[in-house]
ZAVEX-262048 format. One record per residue (C-alpha): residue number from 0; residue in one letter; chain; x, y, z. Coordinates in nm, 3 decimals, always signed. Layout:
REM ZAVEX-262048
NODE   num   residu   chaine        px        py        pz
NODE   NUM        a        A         X         Y         Z
...
This chain:
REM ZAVEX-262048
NODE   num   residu   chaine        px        py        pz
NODE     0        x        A    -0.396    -2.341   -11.990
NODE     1        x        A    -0.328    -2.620   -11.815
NODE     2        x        A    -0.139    -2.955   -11.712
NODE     3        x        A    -0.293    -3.049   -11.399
NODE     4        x        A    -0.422    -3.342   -11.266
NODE     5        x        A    -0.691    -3.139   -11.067
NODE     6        x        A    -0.800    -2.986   -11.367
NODE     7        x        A    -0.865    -3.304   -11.551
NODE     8        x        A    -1.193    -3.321   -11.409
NODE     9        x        A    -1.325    -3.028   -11.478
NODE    10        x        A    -1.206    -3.033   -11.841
NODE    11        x        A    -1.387    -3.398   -11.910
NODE    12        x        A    -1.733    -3.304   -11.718
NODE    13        x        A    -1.688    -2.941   -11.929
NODE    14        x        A    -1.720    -3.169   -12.269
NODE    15        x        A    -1.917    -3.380   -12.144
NODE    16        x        A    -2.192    -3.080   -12.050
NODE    17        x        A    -2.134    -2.904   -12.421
NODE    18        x        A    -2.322    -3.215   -12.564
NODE    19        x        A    -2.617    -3.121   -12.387
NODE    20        x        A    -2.827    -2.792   -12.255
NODE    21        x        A    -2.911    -2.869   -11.914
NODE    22        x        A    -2.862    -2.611   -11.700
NODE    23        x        A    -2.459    -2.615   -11.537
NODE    24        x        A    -2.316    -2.444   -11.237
NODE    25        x        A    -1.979    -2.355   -11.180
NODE    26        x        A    -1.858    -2.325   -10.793
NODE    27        x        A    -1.508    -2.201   -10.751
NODE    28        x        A    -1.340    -1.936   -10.544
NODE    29        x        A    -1.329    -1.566   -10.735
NODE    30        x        A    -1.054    -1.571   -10.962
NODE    31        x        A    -1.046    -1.923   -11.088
NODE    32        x        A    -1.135    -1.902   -11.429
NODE    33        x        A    -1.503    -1.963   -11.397
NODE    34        x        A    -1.573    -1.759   -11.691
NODE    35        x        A    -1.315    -1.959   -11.936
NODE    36        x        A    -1.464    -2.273   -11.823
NODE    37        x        A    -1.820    -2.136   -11.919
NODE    38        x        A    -1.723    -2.008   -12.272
NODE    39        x        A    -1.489    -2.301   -12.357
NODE    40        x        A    -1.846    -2.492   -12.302
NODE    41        x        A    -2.025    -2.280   -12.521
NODE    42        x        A    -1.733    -2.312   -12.751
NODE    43        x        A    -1.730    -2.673   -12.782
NODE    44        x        A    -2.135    -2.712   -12.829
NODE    45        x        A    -2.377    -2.695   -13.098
NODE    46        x        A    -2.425    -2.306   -12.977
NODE    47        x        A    -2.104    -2.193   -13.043
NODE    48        x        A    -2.161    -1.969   -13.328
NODE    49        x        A    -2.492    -1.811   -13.126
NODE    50        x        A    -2.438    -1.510   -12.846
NODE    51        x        A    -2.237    -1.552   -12.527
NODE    52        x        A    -2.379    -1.335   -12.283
NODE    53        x        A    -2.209    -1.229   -11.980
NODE    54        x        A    -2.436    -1.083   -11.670
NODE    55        x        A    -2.187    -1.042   -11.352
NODE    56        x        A    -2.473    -1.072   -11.100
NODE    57        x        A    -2.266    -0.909   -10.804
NODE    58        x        A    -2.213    -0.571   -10.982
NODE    59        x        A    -2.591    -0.490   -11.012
NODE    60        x        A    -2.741    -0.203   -10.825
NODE    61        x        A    -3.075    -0.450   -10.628
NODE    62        x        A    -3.318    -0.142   -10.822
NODE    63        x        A    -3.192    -0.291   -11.173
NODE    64        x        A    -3.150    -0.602   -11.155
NODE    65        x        A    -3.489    -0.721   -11.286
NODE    66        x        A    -3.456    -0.453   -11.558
NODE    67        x        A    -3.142    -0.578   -11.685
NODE    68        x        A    -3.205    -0.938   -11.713
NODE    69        x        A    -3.561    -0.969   -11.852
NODE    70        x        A    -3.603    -0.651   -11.969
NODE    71        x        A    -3.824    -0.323   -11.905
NODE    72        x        A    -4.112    -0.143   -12.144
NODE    73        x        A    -4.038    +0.240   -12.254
NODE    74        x        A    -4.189    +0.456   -11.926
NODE    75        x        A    -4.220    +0.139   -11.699
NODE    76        x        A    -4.033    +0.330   -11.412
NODE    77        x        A    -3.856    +0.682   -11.393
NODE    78        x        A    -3.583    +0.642   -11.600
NODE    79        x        A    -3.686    +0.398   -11.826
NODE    80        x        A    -3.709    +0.687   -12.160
NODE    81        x        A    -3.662    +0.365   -12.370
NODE    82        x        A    -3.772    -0.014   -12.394
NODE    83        x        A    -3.474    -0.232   -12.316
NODE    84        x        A    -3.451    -0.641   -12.418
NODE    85        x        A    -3.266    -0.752   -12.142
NODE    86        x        A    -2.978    -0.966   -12.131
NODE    87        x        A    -3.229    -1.339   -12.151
NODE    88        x        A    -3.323    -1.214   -12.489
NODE    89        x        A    -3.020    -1.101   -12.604
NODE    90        x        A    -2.915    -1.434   -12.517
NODE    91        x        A    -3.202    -1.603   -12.738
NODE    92        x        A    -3.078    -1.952   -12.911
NODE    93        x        A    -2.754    -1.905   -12.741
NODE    94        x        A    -2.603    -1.911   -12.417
NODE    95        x        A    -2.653    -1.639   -12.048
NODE    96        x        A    -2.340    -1.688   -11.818
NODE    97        x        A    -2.502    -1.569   -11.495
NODE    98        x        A    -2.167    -1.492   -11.293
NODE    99        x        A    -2.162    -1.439   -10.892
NODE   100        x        A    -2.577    -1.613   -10.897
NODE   101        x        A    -2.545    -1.601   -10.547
NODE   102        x        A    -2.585    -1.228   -10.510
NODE   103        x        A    -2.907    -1.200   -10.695
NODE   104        x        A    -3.220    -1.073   -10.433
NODE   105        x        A    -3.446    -1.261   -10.321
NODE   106        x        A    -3.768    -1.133   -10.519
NODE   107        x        A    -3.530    -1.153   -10.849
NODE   108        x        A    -3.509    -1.490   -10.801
NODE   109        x        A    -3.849    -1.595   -10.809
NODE   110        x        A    -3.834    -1.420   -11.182
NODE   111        x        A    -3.555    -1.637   -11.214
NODE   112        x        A    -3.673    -1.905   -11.128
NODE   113        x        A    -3.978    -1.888   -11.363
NODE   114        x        A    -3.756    -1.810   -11.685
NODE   115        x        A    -3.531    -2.123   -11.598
NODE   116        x        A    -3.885    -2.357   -11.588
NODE   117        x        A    -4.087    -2.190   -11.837
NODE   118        x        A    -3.791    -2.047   -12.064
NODE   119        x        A    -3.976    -1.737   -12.051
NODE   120        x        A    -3.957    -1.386   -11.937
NODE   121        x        A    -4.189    -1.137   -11.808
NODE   122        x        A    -4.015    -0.752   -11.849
NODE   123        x        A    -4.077    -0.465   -11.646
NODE   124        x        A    -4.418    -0.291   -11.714
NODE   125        x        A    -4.468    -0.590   -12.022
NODE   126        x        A    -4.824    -0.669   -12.076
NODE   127        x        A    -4.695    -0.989   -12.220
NODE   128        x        A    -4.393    -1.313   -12.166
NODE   129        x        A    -4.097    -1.326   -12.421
NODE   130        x        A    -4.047    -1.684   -12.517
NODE   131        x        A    -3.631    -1.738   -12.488
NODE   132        x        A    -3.466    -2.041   -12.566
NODE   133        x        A    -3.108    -2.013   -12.387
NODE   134        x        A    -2.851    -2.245   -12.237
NODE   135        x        A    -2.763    -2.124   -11.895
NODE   136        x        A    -2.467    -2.124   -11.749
NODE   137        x        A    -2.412    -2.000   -11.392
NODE   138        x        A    -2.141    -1.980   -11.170
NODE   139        x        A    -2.065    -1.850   -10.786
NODE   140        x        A    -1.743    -1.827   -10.543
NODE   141        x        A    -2.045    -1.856   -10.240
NODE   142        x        A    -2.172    -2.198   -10.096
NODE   143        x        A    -2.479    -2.180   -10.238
NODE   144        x        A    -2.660    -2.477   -10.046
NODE   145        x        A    -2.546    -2.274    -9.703
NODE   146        x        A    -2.715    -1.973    -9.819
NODE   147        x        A    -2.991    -2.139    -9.894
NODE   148        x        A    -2.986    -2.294    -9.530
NODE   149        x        A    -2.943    -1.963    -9.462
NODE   150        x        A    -3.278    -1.866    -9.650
NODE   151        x        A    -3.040    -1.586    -9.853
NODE   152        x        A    -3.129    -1.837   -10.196
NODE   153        x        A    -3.436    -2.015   -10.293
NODE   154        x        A    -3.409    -2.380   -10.261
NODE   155        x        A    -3.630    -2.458   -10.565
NODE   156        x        A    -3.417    -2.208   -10.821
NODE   157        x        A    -3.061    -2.400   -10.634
NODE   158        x        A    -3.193    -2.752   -10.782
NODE   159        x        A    -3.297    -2.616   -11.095
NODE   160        x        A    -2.947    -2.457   -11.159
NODE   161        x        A    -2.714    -2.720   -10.996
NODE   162        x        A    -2.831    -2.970   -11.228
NODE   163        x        A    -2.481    -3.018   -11.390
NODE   164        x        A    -2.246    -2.891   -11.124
NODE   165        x        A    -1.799    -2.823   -11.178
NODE   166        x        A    -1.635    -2.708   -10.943
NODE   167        x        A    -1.290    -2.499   -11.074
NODE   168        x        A    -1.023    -2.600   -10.801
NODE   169        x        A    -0.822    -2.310   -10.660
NODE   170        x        A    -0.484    -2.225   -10.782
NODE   171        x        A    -0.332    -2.386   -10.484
NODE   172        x        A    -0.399    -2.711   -10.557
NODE   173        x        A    -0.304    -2.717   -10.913
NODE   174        x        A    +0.004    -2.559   -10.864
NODE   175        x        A    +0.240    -2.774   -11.115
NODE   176        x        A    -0.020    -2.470   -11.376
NODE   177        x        A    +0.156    -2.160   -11.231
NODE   178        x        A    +0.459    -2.232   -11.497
NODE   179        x        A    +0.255    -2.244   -11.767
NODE   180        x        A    +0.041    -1.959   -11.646
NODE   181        x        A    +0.366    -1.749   -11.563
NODE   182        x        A    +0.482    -1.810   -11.968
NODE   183        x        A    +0.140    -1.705   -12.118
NODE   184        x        A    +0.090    -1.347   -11.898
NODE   185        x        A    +0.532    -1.275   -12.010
NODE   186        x        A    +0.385    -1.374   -12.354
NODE   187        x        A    +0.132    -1.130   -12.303
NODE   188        x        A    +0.335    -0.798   -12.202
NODE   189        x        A    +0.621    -0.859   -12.410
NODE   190        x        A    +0.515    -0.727   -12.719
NODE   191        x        A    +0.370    -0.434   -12.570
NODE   192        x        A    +0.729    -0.267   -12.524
NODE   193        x        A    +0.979    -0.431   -12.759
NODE   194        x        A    +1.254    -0.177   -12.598
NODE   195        x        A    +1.242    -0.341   -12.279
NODE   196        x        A    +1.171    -0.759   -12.340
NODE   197        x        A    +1.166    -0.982   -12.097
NODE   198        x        A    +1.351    -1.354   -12.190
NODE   199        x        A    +1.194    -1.520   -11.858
NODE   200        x        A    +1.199    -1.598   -11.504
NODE   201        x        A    +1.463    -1.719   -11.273
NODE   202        x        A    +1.389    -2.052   -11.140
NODE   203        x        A    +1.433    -1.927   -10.779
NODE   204        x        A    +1.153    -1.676   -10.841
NODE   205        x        A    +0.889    -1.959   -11.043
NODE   206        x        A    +0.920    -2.176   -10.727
NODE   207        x        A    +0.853    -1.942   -10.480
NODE   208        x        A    +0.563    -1.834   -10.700
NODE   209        x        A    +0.445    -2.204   -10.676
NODE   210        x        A    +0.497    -2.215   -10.281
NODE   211        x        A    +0.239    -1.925   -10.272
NODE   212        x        A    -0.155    -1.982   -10.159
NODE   213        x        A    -0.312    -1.747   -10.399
NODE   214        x        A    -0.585    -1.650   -10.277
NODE   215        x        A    -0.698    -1.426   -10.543
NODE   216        x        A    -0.595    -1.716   -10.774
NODE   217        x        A    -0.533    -1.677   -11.159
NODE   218        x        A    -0.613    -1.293   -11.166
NODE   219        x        A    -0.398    -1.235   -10.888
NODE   220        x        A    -0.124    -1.385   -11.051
NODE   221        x        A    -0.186    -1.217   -11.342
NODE   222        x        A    -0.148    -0.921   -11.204
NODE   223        x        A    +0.155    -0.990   -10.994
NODE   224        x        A    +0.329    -1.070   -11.297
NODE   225        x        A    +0.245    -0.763   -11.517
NODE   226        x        A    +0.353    -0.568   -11.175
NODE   227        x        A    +0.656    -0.750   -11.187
NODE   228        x        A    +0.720    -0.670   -11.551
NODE   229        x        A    +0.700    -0.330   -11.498
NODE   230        x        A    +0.994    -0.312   -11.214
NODE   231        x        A    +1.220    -0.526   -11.368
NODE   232        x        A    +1.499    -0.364   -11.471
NODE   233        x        A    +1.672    -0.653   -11.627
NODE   234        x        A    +1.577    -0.891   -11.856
NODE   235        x        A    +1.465    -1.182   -11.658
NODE   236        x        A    +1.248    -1.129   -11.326
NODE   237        x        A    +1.394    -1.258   -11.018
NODE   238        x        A    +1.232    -1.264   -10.648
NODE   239        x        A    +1.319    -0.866   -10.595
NODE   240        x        A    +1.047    -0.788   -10.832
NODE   241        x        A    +0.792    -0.985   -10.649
NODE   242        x        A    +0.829    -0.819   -10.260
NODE   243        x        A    +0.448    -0.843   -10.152
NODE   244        x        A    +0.422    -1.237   -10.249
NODE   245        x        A    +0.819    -1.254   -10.121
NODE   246        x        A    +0.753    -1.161    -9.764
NODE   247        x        A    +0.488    -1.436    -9.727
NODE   248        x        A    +0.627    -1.722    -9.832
NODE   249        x        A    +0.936    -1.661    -9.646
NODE   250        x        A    +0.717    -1.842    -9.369
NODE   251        x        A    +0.684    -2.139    -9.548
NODE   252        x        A    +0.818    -2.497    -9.499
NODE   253        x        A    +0.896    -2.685    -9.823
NODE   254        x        A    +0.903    -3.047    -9.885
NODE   255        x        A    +1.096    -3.034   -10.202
NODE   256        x        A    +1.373    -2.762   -10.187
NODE   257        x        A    +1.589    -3.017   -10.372
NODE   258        x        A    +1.351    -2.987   -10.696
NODE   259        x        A    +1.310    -2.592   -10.609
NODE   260        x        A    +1.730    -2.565   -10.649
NODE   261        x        A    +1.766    -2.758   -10.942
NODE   262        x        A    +1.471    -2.593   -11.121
NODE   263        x        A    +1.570    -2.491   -11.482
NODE   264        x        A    +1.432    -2.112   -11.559
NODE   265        x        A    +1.173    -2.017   -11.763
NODE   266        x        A    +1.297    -1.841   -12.092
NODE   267        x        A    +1.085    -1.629   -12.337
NODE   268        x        A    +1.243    -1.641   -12.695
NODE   269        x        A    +1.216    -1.345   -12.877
NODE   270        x        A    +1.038    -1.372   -13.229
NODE   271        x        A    +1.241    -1.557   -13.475
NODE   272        x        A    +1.547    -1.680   -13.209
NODE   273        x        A    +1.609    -1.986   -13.033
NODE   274        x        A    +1.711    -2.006   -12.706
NODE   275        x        A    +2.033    -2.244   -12.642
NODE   276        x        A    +1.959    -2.576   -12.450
NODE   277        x        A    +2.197    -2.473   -12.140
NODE   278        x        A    +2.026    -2.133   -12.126
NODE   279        x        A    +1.677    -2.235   -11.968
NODE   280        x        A    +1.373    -2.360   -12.130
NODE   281        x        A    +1.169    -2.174   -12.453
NODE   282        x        A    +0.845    -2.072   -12.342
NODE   283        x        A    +0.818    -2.061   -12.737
NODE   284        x        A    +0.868    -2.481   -12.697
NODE   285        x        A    +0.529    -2.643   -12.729
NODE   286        x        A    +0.629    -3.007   -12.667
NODE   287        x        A    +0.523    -3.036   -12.252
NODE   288        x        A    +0.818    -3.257   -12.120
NODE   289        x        A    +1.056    -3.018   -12.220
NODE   290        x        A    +0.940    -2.783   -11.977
NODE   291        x        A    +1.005    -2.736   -11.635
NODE   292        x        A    +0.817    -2.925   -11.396
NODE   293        x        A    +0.878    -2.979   -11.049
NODE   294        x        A    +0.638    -3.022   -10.797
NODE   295        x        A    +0.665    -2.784   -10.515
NODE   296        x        A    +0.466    -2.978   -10.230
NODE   297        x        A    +0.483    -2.661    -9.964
NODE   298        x        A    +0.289    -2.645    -9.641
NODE   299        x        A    +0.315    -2.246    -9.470
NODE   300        x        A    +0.439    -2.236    -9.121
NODE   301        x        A    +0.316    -1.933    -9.033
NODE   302        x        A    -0.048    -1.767    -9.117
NODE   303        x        A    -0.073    -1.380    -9.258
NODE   304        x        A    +0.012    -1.224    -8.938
NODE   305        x        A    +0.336    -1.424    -8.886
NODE   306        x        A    +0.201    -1.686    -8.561
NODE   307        x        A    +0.222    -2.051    -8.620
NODE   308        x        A    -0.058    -2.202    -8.787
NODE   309        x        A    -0.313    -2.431    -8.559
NODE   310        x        A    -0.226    -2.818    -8.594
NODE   311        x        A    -0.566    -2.832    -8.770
NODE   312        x        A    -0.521    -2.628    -9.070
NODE   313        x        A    -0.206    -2.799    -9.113
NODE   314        x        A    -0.285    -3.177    -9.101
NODE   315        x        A    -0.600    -3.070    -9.364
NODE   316        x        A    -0.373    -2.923    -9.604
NODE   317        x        A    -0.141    -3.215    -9.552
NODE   318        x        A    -0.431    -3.478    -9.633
NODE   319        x        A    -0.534    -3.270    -9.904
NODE   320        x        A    -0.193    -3.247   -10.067
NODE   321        x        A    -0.086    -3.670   -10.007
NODE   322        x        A    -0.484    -3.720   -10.192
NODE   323        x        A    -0.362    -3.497   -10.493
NODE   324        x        A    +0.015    -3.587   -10.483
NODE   325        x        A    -0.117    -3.964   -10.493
NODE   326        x        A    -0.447    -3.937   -10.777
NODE   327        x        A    -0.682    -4.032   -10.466
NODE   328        x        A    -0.524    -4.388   -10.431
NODE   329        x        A    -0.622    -4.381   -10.065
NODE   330        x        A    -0.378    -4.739    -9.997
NODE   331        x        A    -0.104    -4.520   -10.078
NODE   332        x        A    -0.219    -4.164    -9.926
NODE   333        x        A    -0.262    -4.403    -9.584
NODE   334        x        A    +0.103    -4.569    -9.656
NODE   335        x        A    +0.240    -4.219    -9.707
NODE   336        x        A    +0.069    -4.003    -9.384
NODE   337        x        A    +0.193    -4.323    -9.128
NODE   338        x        A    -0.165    -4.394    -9.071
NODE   339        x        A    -0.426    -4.645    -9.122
NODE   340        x        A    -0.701    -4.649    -9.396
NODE   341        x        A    -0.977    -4.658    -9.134
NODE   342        x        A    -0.771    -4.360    -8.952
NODE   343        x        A    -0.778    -4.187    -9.317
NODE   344        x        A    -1.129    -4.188    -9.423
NODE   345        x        A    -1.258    -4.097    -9.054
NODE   346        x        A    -1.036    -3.789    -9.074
NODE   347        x        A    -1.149    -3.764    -9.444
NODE   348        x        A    -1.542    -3.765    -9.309
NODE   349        x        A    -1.387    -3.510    -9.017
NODE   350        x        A    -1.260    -3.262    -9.278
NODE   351        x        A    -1.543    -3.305    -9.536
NODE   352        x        A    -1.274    -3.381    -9.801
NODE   353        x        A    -1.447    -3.533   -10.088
NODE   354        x        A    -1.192    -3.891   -10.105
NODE   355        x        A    -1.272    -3.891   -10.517
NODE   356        x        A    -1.204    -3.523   -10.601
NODE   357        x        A    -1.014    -3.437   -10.295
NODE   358        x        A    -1.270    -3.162   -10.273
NODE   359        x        A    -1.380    -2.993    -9.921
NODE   360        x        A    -1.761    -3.045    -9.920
NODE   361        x        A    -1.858    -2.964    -9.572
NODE   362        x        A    -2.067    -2.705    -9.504
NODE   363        x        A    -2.052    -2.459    -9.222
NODE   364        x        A    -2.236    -2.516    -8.910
């Protein structure tokens, strides 16, 4: 789900990758949609009837790690009253989604590693290698080429699984998707309680839903709105339903209140009725200009404890926004920010901001 510009990106190098089975890795903070991206892949590629298996890497005890992806004989270690595949062979002619890589140990790894070269596996207490033929997917919210700086990942497993790289921008800089989003989760939990149906959002609520950061991204917007759904007491939700997410963007500056006031709500038709032109927008309407879409270009004031945010952080987010706002036409983005283009790119090269993607690519000292 989305109209984006920032998302355009990832959608053309996601078909481009599904014509081929090198190895891809997806980089994006948690929440993203890392997962979607992975299985519309799968779904678009010559492996889309074959298994899609899902291994979240992060939510493995270190003692079973090696057990669960390659696999463990019957009486290999206490516990083990069984033999067990393991997820690479469950996988076998189709495609592993290796989710949160980053958090795999060190000696699991080298395992890794091997499988990804060889495209085989050794299990636990095996006398012998499983051949596997898989397409691997893997994606982390972690810098993975600090950590590996770091010597917390291997550098010879990092080049052999960034071959095809994506990185999912964050929710806050594809905001003009949080309408869309908003429509599909109220399409979601209105069937689940026809006695209570909501018809939309007020228009003051969606744009102070867009002036929001989200850190916790799609999820945590999914679940603001199912919260939401559950106190309204009405039939549209309003900002009273949204308190946590209220009382932080009440420190925020926006640069387009005009667009925010004039903003048409966001109706949900019940099945079988139309909603009336003056009464909002469909969400049932699939033809994309009809819907509302104002840009909410928003830069907070104030950080989560309520102080004024360090001139910094501000003039980043600033050069980041004029990059998106203007499709990376840096002429313009120079024009716009009262500066010159040899002033731009310098502060570009300062920030680590990617001029093509508008992407921050610096790493941590």
């Amino acid at each position: 789900i989305t109209h984006s510009p920032a998302m355009d990106r990832v959608i053309r190098l996601g078909q481009k990758a599904a014509a081929s089975n090198i190895p891809i890795l997806i980089e994006g903070e948690s929440g993203v949609g890392k997962e979607l991206v992975a299985r519309a892949i799968q779904g678009s590629g010559d492996r889309r009837s074959k298994p899609f298996v899902t291994v979240n890497c992060g939510a493995i005890p270190d003692n079973l790690v090696e057990s669960i992806l390659f696999g463990h004989e019957k009486g290999s270690f206490t516990g083990a009253t069984e033999k067990h595949t393991g997820k690479f062979v469950e996988a076998h002619s189709g495609t592993l989604f290796l989710d949160e890589i980053g958090d795999l140990p060190l000696d699991v790894q080298v395992k890794l590693l091997r499988a990804v070269q060889d495209g085989e596996v050794d299990p636990v207490g095996g006398r012998s290698t499983i051949r596997v033929d898989i397409r691997l997917i893997s994606a982390t919210h972690r810098n993975l080429l600090q950590q590996v700086k770091d010597g917390k990942f291997r550098e010879d497993l990092f080049y052999r699984l960034n071959v095809y790289p994506i990185f999912v921008p964050p929710l806050r800089d594809r905001r003009d998707d949080i309408p869309y989003l908003v429509e599909h989760f109220l399409e979601k939990v209105a069937p689940t309680d026809p006695r209570h149906r909501l018809h939309g959002i007020s228009a003051a609520a969606l744009a102070m839903l867009q002036a929001y950061d989200w850190p916790g991204n799609i999820r945590q917007l999914e679940n603001a709105v199912f919260r939401a759904s559950v106190l309204c007491e009405g039939d549209v939700l309003t900002e009273e339903e949204f308190p946590q997410i209220r009382a932080q963007v009440e420190g925020t500056v926006n640069l387009d209140a005009d667009g925010a006031l004039h903003a048409s709500p966001l109706v949900i038709a019940p099945p079988g009725e139309d909603v009336p032109a003056d009464n909002g927008i469909a969400a049932t309407e699939l033809d994309p200009p009809a819907r509302p879409q104002p840009r909410f270009g928003t830069l907070r004031a104030l950080d989560e404890r309520g102080n004024v945010r360090a001139l910094a952080d501000v003039e980043l987010e600033m050069i980041k926004l004029a990059v998106d706002h203007y499709n990376g036409q840096m002429s313009e983005v120079a024009r716009r920010l009262g500066i010159g283009r040899s002033t731009l790119y310098r502060k570009l090269k300062e920030y680590g901001i990617d001029p093509e993607t508008g992407r921050i690519d610096r790493l941590a000292s």
